[in-house]
N, CA, C and O of each residue as an XYZ file, in Angstrom:
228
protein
N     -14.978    -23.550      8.723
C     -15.327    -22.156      8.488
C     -14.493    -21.271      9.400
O     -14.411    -21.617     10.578
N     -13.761    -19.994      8.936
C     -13.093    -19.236      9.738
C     -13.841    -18.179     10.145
O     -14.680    -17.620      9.438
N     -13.477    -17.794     11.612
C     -14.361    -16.686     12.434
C     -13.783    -15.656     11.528
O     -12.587    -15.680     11.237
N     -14.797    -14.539     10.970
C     -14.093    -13.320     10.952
C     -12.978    -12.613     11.804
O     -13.520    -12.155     12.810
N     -11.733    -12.367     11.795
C     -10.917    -11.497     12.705
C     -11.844     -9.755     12.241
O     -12.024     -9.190     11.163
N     -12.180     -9.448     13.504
C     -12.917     -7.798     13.693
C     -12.070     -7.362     14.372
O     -11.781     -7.996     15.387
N     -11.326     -6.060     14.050
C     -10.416     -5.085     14.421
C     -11.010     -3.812     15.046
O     -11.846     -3.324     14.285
N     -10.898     -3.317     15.853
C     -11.096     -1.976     16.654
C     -10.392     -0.956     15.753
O      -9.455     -1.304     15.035
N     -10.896      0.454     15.797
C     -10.055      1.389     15.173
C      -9.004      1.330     15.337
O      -8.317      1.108     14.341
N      -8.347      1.487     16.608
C      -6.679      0.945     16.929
C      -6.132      0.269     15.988
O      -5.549      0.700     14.993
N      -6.397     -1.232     16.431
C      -6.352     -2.099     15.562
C      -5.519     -1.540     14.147
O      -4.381     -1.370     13.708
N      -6.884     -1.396     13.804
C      -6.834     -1.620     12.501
C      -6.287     -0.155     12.092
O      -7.221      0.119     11.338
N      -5.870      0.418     12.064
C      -4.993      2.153     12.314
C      -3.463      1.353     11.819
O      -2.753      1.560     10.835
N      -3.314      0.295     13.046
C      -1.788     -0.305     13.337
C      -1.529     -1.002     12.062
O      -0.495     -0.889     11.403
N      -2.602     -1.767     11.754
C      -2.286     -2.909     10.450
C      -2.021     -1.619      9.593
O      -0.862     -1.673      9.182
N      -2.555     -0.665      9.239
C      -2.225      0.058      7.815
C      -1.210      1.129      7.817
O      -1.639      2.156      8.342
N      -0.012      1.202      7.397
C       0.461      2.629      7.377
C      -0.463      3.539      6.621
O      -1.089      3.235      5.606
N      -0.472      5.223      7.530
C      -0.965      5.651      6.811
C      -2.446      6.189      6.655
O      -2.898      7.148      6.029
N      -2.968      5.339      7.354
C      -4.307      5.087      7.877
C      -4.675      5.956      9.570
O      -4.091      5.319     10.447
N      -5.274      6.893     10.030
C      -5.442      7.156     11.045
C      -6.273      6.518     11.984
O      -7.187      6.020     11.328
N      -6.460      6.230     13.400
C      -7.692      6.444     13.975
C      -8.418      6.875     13.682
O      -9.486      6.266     13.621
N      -8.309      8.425     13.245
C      -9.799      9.925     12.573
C     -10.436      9.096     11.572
O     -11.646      8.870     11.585
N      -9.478      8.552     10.534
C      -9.641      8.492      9.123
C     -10.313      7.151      9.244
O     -11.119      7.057      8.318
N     -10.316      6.255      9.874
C     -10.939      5.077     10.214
C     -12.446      4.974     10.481
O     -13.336      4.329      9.927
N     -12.430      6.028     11.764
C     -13.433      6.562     11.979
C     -14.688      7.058     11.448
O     -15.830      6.769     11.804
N     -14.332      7.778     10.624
C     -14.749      8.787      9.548
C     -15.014      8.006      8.520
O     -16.078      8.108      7.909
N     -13.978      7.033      8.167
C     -14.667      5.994      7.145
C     -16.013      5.218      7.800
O     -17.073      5.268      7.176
N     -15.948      4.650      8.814
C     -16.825      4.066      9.663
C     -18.397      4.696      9.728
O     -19.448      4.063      9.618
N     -18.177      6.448      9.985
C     -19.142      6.854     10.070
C     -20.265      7.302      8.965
O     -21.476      7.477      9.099
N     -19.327      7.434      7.707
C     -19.654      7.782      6.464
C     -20.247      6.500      5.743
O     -21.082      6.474      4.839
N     -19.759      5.694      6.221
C     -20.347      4.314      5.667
C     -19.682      3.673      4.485
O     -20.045      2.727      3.785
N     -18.493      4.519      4.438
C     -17.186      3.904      3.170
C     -17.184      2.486      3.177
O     -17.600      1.606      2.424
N     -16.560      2.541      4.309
C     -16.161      0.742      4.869
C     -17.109      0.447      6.188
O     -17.318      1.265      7.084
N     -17.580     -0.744      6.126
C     -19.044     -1.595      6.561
C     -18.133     -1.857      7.903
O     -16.917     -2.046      7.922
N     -19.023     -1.819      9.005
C     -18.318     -2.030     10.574
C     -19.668     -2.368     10.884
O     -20.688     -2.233     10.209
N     -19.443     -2.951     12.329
C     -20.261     -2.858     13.233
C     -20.374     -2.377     14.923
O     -19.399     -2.753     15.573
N     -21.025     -1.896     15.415
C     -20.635     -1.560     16.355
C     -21.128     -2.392     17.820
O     -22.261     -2.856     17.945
N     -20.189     -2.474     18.759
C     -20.454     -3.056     19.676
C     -20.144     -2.156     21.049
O     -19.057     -1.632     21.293
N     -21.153     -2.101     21.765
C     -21.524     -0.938     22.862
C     -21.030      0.535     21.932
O     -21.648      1.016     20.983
N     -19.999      0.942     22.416
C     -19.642      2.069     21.331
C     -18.737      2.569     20.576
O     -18.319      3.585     20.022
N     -18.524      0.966     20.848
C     -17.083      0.924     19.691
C     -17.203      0.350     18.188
O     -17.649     -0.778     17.975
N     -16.904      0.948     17.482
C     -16.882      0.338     15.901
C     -15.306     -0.907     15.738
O     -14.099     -0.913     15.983
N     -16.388     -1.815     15.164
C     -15.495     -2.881     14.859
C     -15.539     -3.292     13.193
O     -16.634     -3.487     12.667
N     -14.202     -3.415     12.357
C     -13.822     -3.588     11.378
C     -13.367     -5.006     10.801
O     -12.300     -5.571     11.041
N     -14.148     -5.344     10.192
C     -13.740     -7.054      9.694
C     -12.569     -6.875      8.648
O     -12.734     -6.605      7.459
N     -11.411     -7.061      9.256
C     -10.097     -7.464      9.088
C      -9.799     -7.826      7.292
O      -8.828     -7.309      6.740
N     -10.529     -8.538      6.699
C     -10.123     -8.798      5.468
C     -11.526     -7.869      4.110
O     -11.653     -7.990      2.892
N     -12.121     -7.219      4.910
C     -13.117     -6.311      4.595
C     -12.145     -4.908      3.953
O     -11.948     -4.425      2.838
N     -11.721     -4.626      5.306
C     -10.619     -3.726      5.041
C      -9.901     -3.436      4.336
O      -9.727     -2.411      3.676
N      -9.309     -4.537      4.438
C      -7.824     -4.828      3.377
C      -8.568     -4.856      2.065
O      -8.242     -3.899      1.362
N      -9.569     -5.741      1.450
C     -10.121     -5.459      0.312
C     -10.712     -3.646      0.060
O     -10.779     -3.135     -1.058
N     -10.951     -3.178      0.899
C     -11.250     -2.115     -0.213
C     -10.121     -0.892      0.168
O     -10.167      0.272     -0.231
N      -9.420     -1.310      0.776
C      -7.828     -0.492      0.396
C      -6.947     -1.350     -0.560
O      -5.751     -1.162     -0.784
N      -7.567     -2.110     -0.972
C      -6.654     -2.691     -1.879
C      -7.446     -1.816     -3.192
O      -6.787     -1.075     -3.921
N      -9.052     -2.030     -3.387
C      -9.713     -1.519     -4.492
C      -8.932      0.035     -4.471
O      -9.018      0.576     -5.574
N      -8.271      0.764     -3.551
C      -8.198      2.302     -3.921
C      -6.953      2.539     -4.677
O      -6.706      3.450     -5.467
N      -6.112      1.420     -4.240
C      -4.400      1.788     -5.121
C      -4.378      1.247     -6.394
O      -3.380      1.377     -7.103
């Protein structure tokens, strides 16, 4: 079984052109794309991501 890779906004900003910190964020907070947060950072499961930026193009 593979660990989820969870990306930090950074992170995951870097993997996407195009993609902001804000806009990450903002997805995060809106509840677009599913995160979790740890102390007070939002963390992004890596192939979560990529699937629903893949669903938008």
């Amino acid at each position: 079984m593979n660990k989820p890779r969870m990306l930090t906004i950074k992170e995951a900003s870097k993997l996407i052109d195009g993609l902001t910190e804000f806009r990450i964020r903002q997805m995060c907070i809106t509840g677009e794309i599913h995160c979790i947060m740890a102390g007070k950072k939002y963390l992004v499961n890596q192939s979560v991501l990529l699937e629903h930026i893949g669903e938008k193009i």
